[in-house]
DORO-719034 format. One record per residue: residue number from 1; x, y, z of N, C-alpha, C, O in turn; residue in three letters. Coordinates in steps of 0.2 Angstrom, whole numbers. Layout:
BEGIN
<NUM; <X; Y; Z>; <X; Y; Z>; <X; Y; Z>; <X; Y; Z>; "ala">,
...
This chain:
BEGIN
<1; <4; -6; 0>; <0; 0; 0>; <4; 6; 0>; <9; 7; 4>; "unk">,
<2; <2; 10; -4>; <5; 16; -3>; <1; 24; -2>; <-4; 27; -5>; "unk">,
<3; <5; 26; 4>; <1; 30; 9>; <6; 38; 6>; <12; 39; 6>; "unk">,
<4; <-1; 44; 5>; <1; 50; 3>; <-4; 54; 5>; <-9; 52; 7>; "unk">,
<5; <-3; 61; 4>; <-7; 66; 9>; <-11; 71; 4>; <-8; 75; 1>; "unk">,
<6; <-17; 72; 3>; <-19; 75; -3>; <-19; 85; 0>; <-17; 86; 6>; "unk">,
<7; <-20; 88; -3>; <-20; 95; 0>; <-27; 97; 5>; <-27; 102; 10>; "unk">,
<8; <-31; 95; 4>; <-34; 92; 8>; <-35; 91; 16>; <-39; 93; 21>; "unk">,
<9; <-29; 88; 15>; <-26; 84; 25>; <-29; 78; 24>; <-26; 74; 28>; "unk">,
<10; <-33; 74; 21>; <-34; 69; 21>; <-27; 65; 19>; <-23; 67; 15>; "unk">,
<11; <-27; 56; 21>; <-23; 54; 19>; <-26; 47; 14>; <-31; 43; 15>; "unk">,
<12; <-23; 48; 9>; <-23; 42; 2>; <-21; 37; 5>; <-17; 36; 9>; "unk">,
<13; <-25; 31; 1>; <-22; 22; 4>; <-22; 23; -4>; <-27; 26; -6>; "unk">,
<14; <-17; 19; -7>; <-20; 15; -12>; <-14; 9; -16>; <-8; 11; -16>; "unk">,
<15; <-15; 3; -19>; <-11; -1; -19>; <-5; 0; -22>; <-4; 6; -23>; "unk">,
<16; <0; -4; -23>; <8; -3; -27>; <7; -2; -33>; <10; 2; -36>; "unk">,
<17; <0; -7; -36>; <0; -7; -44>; <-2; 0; -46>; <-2; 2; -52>; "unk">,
<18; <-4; 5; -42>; <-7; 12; -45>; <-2; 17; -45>; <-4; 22; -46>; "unk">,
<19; <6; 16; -43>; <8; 20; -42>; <13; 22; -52>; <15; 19; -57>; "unk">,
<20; <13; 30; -52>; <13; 33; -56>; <6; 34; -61>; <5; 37; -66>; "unk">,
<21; <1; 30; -58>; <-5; 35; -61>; <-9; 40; -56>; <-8; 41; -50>; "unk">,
<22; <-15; 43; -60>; <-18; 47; -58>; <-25; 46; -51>; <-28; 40; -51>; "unk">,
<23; <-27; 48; -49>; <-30; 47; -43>; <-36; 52; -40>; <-34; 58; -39>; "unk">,
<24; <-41; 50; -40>; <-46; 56; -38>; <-45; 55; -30>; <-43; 50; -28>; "unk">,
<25; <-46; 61; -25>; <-46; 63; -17>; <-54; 61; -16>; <-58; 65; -18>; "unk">,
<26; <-57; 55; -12>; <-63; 54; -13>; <-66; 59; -7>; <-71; 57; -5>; "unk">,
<27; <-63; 65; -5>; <-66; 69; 0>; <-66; 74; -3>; <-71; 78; -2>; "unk">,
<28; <-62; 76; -7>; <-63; 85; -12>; <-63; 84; -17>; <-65; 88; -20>; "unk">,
<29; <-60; 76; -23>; <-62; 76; -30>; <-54; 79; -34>; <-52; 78; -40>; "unk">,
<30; <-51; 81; -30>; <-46; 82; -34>; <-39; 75; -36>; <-36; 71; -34>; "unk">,
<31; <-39; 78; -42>; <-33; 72; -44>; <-26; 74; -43>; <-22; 79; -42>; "unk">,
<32; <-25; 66; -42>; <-16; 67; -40>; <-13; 62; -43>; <-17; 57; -44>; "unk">,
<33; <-7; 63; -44>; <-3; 57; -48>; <0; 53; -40>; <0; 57; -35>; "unk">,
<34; <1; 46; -41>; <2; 42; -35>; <9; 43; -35>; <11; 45; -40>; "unk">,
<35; <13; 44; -29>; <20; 44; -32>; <22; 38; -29>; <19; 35; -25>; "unk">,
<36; <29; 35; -32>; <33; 29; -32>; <31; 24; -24>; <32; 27; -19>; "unk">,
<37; <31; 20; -25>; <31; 15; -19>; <39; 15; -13>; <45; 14; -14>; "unk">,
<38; <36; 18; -8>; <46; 19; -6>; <50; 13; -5>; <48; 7; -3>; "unk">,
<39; <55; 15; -6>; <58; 7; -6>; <60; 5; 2>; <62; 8; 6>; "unk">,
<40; <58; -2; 3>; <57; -4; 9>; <63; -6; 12>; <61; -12; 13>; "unk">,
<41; <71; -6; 14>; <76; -8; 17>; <75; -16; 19>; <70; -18; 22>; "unk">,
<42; <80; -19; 16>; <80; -26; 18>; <83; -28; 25>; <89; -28; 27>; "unk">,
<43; <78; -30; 29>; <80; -30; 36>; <84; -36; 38>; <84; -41; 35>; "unk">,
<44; <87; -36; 42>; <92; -40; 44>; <88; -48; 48>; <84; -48; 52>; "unk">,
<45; <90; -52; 44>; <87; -59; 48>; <85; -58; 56>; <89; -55; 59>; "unk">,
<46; <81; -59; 58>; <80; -60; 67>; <83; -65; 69>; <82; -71; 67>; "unk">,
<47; <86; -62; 74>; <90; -69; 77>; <87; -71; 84>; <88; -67; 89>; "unk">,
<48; <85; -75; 84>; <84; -77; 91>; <89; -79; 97>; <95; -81; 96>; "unk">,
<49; <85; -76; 104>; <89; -77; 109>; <91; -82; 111>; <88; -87; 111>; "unk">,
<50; <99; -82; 113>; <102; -89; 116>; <100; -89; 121>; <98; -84; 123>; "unk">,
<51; <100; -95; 125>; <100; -98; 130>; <107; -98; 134>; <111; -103; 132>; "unk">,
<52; <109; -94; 139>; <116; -94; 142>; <114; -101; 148>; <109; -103; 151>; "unk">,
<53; <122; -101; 148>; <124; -109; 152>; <123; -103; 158>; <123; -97; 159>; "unk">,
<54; <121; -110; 162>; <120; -107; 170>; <126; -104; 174>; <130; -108; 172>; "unk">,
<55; <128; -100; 177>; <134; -98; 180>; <132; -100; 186>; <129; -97; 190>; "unk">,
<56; <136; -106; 188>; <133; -109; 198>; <139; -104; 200>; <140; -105; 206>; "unk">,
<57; <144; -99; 196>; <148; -97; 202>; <148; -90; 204>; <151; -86; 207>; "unk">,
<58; <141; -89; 201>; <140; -81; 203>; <137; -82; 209>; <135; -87; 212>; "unk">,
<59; <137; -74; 212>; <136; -73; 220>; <131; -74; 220>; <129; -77; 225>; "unk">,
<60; <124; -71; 213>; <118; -71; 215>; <116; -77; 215>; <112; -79; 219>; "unk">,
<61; <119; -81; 211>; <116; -90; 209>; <118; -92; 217>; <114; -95; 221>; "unk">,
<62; <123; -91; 219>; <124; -95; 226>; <121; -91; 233>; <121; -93; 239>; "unk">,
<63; <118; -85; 230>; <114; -84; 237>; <105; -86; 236>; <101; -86; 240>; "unk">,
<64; <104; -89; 230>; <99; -88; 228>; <98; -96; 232>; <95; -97; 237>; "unk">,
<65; <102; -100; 228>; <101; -106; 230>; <102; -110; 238>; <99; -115; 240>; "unk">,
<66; <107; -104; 243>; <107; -106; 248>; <100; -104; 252>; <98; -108; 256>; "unk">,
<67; <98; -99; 252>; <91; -97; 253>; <86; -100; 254>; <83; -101; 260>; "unk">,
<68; <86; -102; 247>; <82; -110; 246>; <84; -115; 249>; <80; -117; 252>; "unk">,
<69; <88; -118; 249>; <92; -124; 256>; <92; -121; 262>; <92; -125; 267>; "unk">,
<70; <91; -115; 263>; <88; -113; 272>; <83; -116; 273>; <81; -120; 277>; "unk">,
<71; <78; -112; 267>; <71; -113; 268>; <70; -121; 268>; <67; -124; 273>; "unk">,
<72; <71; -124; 262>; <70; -132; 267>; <71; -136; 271>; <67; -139; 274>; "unk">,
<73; <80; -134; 273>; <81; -137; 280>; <77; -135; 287>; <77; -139; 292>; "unk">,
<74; <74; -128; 287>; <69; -127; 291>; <64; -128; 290>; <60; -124; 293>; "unk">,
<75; <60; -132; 286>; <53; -132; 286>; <54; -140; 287>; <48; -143; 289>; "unk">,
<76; <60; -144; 286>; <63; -151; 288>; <62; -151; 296>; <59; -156; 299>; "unk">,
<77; <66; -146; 298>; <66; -144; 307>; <58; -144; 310>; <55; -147; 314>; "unk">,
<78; <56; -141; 306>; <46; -139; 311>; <44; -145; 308>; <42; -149; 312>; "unk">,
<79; <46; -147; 301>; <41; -155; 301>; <42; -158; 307>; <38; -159; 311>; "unk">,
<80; <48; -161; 308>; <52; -166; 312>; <50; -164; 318>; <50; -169; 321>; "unk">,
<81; <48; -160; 323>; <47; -157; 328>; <41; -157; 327>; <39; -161; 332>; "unk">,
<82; <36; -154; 323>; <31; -155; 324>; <25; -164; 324>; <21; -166; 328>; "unk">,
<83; <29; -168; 319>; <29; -175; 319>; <29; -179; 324>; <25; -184; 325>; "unk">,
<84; <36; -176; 330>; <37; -179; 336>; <33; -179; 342>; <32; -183; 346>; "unk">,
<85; <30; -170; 341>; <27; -168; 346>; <21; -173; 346>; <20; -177; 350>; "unk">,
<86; <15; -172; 339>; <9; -175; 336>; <9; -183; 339>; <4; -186; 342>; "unk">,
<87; <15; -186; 337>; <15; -193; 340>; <16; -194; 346>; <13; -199; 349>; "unk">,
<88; <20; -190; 350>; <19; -190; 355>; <13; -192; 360>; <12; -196; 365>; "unk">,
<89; <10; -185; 358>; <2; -185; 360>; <-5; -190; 360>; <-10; -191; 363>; "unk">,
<90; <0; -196; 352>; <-5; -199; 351>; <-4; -202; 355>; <-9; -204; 358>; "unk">,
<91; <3; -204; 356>; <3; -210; 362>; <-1; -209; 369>; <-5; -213; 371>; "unk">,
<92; <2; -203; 372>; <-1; -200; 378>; <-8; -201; 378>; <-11; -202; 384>; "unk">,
<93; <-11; -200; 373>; <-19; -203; 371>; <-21; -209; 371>; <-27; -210; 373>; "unk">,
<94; <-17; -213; 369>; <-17; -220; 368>; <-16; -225; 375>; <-18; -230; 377>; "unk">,
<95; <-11; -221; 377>; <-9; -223; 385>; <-11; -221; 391>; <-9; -223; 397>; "unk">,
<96; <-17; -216; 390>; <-20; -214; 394>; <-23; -220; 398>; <-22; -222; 403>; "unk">,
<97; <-29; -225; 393>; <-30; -228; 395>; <-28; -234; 399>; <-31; -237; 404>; "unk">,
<98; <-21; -235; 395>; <-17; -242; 397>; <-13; -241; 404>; <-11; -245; 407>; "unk">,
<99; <-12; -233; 407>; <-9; -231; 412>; <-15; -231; 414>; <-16; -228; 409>; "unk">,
<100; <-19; -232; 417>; <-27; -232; 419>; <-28; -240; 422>; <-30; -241; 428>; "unk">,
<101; <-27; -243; 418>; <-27; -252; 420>; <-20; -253; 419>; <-20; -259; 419>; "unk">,
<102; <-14; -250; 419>; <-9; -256; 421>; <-8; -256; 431>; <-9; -251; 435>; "unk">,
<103; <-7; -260; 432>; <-7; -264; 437>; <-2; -263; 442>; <-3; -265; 447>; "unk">,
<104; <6; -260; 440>; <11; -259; 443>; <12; -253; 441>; <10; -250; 437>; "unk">,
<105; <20; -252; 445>; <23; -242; 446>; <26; -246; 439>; <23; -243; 435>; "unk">,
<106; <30; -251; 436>; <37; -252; 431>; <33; -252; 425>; <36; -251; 419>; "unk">,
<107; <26; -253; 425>; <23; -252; 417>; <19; -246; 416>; <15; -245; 412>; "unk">,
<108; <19; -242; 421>; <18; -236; 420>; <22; -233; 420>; <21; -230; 415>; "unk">,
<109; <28; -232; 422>; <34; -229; 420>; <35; -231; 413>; <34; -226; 409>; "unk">,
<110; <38; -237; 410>; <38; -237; 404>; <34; -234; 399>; <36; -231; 394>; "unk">,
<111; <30; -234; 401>; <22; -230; 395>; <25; -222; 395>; <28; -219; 390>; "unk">,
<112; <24; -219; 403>; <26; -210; 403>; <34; -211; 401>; <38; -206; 399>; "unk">,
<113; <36; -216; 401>; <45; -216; 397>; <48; -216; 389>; <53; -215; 387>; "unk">,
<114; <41; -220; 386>; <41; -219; 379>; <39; -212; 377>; <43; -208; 374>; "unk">,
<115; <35; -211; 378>; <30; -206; 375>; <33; -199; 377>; <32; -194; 374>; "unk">,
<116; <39; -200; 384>; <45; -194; 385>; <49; -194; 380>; <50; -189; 377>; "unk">,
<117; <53; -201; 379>; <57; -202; 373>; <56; -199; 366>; <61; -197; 363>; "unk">,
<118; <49; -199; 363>; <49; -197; 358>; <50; -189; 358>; <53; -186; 353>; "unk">,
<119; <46; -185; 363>; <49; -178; 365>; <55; -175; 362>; <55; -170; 359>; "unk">,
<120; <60; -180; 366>; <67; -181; 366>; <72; -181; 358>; <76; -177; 357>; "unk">,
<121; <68; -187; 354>; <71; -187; 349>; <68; -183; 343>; <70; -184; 337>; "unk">,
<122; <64; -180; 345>; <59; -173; 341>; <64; -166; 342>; <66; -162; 338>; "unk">,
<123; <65; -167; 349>; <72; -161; 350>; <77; -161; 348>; <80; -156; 346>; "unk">,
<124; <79; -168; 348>; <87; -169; 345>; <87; -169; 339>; <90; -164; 337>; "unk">,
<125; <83; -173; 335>; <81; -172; 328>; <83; -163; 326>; <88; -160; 322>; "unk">,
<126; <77; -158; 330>; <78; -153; 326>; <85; -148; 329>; <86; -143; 326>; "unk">,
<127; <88; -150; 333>; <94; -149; 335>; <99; -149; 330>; <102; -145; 328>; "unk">,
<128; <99; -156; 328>; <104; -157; 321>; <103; -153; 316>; <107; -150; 313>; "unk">,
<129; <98; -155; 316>; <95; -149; 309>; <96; -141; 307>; <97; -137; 302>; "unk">,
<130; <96; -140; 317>; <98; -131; 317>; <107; -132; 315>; <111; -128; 312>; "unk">,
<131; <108; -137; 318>; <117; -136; 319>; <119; -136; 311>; <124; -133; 310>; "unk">,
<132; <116; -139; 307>; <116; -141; 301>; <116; -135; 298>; <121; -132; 296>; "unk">,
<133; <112; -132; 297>; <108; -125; 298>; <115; -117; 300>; <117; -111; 299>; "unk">,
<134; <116; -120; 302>; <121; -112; 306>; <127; -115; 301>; <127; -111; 296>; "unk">,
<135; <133; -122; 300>; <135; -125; 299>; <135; -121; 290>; <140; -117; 287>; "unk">,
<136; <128; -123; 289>; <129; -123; 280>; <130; -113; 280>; <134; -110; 276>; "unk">,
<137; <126; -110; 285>; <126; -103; 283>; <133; -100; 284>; <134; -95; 281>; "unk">,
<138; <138; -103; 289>; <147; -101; 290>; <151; -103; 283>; <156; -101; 281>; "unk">,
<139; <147; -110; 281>; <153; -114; 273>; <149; -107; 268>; <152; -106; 263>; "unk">,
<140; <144; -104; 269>; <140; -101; 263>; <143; -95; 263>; <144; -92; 258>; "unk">,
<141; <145; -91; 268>; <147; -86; 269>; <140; -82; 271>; <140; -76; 269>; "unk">,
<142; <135; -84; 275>; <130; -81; 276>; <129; -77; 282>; <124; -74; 283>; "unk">,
């Protein structure tokens, strides 16, 4: 298409094949000769973007990802803890009755010695996990 201005102010559409002939303005009626089709520059191929290799040894790559490994190792810590606490209780639920009818002090002790034990290794458990935890953010530089 080729695009021209008649005196008017209006602007002319009209196709490639009309150019060098003449042309009525359909808002004033006046004729104009079409001028030349402008020549259009041959654009350079588009080149699509590469994909760059990962850099794991930039600072941003390694603070991003240790972040992300806090955030797991602490959500490992509340599960595990929380886990412990949960079963605990179920026991203490469970043994409520059975400390109710057992019959001596030494199977009552064992029962409130279990269900202390799990407390125990719900602590320890998230213990590791924090020492693990401070350990990776000193190797991180955090």
């Amino acid at each position: 298409m080729i695009h021209f201005n008649c005196t008017c102010g209006k602007t002319l559409k009209v196709d490639d094949e009309l150019a060098g002939h003449r042309v009525k303005c359909r808002h004033c009626g006046k004729a104009h000769e079409v001028p030349e089709a402008p020549e259009v520059p041959e654009s350079e191929p588009e080149t699509k973007p590469t994909l760059q290799a990962l850099d794991t040894s930039s600072p941003r790559y390694r603070a991003k990802t240790r972040g992300y490994l806090l955030i797991a190792l602490d959500a490992l810590r509340i599960f595990v803890w929380i886990g412990c606490v949960f079963y605990t209780a179920t026991l203490l639920n469970g043994y409520s009755t059975v400390l109710k009818t057992a019959q001596t002090a030494p199977q009552q002790a064992f029962f409130a010695a279990d269900a202390c034990l799990w407390l125990i290794v719900g602590y320890v458990i998230a213990r590791a996990i924090d020492k693990g935890l401070h350990i990776l953010q000193t190797a991180m530089g955090g």
